[in-house]
C-alpha positions as CSV (number, residue, x, y, z in Angstrom):
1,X,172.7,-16.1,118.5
2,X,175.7,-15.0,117.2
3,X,176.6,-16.2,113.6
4,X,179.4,-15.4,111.2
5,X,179.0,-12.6,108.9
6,X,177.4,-13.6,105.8
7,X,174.4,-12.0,103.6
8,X,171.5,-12.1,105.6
9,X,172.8,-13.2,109.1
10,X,173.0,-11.4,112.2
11,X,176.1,-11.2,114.6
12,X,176.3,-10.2,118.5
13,X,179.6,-8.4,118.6
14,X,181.5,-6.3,121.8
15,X,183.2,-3.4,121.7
16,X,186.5,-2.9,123.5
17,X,187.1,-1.9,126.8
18,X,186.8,1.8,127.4
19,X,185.2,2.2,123.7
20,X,182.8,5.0,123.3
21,X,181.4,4.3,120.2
22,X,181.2,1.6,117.4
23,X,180.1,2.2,113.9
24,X,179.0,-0.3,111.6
25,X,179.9,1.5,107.4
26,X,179.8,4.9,109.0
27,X,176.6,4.2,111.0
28,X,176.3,4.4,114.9
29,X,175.4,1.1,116.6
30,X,173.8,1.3,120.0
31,X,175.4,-0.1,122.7
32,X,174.7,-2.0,125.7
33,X,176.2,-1.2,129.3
34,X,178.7,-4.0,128.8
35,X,179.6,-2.9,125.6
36,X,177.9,-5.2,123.2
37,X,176.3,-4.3,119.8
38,X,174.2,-6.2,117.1
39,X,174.7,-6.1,113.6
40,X,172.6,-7.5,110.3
41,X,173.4,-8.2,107.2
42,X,170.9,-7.5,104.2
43,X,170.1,-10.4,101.7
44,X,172.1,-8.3,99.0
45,X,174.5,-6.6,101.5
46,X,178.2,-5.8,100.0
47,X,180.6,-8.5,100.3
48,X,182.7,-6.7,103.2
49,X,181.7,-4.0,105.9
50,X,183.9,-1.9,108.1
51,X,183.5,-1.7,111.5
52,X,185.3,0.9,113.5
53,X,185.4,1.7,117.7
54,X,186.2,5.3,118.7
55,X,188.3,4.7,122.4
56,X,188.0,7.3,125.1
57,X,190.9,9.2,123.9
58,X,190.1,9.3,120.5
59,X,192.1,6.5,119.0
60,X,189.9,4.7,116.5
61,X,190.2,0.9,115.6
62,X,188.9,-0.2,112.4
63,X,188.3,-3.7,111.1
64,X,186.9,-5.0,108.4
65,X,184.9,-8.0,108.1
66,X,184.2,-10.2,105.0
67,X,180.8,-10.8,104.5
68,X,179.5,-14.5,102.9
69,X,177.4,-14.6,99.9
70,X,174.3,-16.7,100.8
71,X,173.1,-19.2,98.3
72,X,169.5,-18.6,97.1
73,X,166.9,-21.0,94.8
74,X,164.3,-20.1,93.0
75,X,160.8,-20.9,94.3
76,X,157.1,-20.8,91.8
77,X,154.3,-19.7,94.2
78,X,151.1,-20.1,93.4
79,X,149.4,-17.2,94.4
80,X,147.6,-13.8,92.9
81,X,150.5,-11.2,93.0
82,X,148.2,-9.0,94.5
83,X,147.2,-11.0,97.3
84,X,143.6,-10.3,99.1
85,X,143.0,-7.4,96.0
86,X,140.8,-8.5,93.5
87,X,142.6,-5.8,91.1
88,X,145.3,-4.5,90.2
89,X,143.7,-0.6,90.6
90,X,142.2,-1.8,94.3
91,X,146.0,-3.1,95.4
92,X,147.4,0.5,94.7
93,X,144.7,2.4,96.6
94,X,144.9,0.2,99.5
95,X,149.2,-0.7,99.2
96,X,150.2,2.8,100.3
97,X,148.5,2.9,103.8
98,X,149.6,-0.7,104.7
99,X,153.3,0.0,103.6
100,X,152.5,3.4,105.9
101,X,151.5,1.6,109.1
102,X,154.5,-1.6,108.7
103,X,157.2,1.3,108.2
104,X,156.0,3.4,111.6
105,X,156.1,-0.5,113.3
106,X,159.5,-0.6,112.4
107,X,160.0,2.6,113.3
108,X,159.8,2.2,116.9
109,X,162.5,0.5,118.8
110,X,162.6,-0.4,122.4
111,X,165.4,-1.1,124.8
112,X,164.5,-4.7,125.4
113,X,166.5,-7.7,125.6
114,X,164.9,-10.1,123.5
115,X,167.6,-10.0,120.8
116,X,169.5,-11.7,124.3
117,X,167.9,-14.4,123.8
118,X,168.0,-18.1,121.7
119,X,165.8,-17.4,119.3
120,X,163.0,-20.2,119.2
121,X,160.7,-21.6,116.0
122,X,157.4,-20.3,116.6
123,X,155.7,-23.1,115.1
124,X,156.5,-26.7,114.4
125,X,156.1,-27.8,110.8
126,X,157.7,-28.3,107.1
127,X,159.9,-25.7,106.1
128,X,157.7,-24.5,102.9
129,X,160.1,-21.6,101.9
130,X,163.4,-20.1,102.3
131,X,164.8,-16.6,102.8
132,X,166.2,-15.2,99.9
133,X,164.6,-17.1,97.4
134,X,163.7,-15.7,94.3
135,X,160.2,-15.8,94.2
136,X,157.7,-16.3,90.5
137,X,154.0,-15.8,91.0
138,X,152.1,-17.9,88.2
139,X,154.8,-17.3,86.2
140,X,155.4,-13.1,86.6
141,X,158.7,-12.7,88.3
142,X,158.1,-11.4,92.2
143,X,160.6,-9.8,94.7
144,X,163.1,-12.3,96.6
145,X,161.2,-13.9,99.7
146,X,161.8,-11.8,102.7
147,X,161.4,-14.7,105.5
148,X,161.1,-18.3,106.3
149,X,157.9,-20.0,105.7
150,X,156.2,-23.2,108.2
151,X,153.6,-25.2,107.1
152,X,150.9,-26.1,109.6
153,X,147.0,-26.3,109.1
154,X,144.9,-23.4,109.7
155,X,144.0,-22.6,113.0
156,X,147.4,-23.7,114.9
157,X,148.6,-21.8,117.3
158,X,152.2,-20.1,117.2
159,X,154.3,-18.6,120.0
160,X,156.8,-15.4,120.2
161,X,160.2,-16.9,119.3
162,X,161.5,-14.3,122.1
163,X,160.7,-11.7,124.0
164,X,159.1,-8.0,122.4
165,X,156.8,-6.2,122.3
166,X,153.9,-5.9,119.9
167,X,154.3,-2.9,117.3
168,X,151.8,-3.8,115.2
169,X,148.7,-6.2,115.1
170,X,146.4,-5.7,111.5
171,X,143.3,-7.0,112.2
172,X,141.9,-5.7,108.7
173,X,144.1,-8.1,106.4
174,X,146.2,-6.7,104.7
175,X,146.0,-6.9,100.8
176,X,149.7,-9.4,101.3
177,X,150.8,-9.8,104.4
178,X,147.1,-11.0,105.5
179,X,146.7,-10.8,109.0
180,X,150.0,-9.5,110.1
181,X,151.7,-9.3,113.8
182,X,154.9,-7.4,114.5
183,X,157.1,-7.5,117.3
184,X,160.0,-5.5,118.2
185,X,163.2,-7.8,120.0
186,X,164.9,-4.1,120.8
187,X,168.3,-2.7,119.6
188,X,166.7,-2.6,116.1
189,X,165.9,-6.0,115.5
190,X,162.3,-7.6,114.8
191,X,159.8,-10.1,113.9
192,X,157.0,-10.3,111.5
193,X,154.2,-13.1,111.4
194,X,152.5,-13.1,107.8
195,X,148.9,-14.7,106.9
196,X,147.7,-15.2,110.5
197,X,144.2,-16.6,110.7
198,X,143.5,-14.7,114.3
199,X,146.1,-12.7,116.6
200,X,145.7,-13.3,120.2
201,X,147.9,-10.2,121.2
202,X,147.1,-6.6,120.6
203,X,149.8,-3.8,119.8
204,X,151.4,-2.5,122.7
205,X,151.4,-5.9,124.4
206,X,154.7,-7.2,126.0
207,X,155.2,-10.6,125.0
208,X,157.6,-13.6,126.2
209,X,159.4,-16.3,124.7
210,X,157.0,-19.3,123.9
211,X,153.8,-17.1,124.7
212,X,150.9,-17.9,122.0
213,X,150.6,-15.2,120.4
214,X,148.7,-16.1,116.9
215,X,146.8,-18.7,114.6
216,X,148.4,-20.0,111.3
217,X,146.1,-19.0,108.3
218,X,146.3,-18.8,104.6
219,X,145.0,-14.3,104.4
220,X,146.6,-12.2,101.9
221,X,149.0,-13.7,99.2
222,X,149.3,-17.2,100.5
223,X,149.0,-20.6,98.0
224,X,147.9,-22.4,101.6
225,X,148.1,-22.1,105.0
226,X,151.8,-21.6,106.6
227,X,153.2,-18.9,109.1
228,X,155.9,-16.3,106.9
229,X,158.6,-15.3,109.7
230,X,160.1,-12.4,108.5
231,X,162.7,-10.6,110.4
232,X,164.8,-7.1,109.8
233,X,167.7,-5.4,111.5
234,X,167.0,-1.7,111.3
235,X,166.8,-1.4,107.2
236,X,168.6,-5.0,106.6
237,X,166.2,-7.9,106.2
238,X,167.8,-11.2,107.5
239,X,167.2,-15.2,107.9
240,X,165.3,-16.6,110.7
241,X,166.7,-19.7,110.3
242,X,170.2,-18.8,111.0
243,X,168.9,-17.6,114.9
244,X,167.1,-21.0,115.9
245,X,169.0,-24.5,117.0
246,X,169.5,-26.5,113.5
247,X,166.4,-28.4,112.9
């Protein structure tokens, strides 16, 4: 799974022997027994990070990596901004308790290997939209797109690309994000499934790798029916695509 750094890519990295720590700008990365760590980079992330390994008798190492620049388009959606509210005044009420329940999903982070694992595409299909694009909604200007996007008709089934477990499952729609199923990988890192037309897991659930999990639907802000795969690494949001085998 392990990629070379560039903005919004993931990398599988090991500390060395005997290392007690690893930081990633500052930050503490977890670690495994054998010593390896994951890192993300955001869609806007700074063109280098530092990465430093605290030994057992206090040496440090430092290194510093240089981080790509991805290459985004722009992409015109046609869909109401505010998704499944009819107005503008019924998106704020509702927005603030949806952004509160996807935020305490995130907040949770298990100590499971899925991360491990080559990551599989949940659904087969036309790639409909990118990561990172800049994204116009019937013509007002929209916030980048935060995942990868797979057209398939309503009603088909998807699987779990790997292994998680589920830390959120809205079966109210959500006024954007439709239908939405989250699924944490461990070691920060996980998965979200926009516009389903019907979850098949609940939260709490432990999935595995190619396990249905979720029907393709068009709920929330969605011009037609497609799965969004949307995944983050702790605060840094990251491509799908780069983690599965080239298509």
């Amino acid at each position: 799974m392990s990629v070379p750094a560039v903005q919004g890519g993931l990398v599988v990295g090991r500390a060395p022997r005997g290392a007690r720590s690893v930081t990633l700008n500052g930050v503490a990365l977890p670690l495994t027994p054998e010593g390896f760590f994951l890192m993300g980079f955001d869609r806007d992330a700074e063109n280098s990070a530092s990465l430093t390994a605290t030994l057992a008798d206090g040496r440090k190492l430092d290194r510093y990596l240089a981080v790509k620049p991805g290459s985004w388009r722009i992409e015109n959606v046609s869909a109401n901004p505010t998704g499944g509210a009819k107005t503008t005044a019924e998106f704020q009420a509702r927005r603030g308790a949806e952004l509160a329940r996807i935020n305490a999903a995130r907040a949770k982070s298990s100590l499971g290997n899925g991360w491990r694992q080559e990551f599989i595409r949940p659904v087969a299909g036309r790639i409909s939209g990118l990561f990172g694009a800049q994204r116009i909604y019937n013509g007002t200007p929209g916030s980048y797109h935060s995942g990868m996007d797979m057209a398939a008709p309503t009603g088909t089934t998807f699987v779990a690309p790997a292994d998680g477990i589920v830390t959120l499952a809205a079966t109210d729609a959500f006024t954007l994000e439709g239908h939405l199923l989250m699924i944490d990988h461990g070691m920060g890192l996980n998965s979200a499934f926009l516009h389903c037309s019907e979850l098949l897991v609940k939260e709490g659930d432990y999935v595995k790798q190619g396990q249905v999990i979720g029907r393709v639907g068009a709920t929330g802000r969605a011009s037609g029916p497609h799965l969004h795969w949307g995944m983050k690494w702790n605060n840094a949001r990251v491509d799908p695509k780069l983690l599965i085998p080239a298509m």
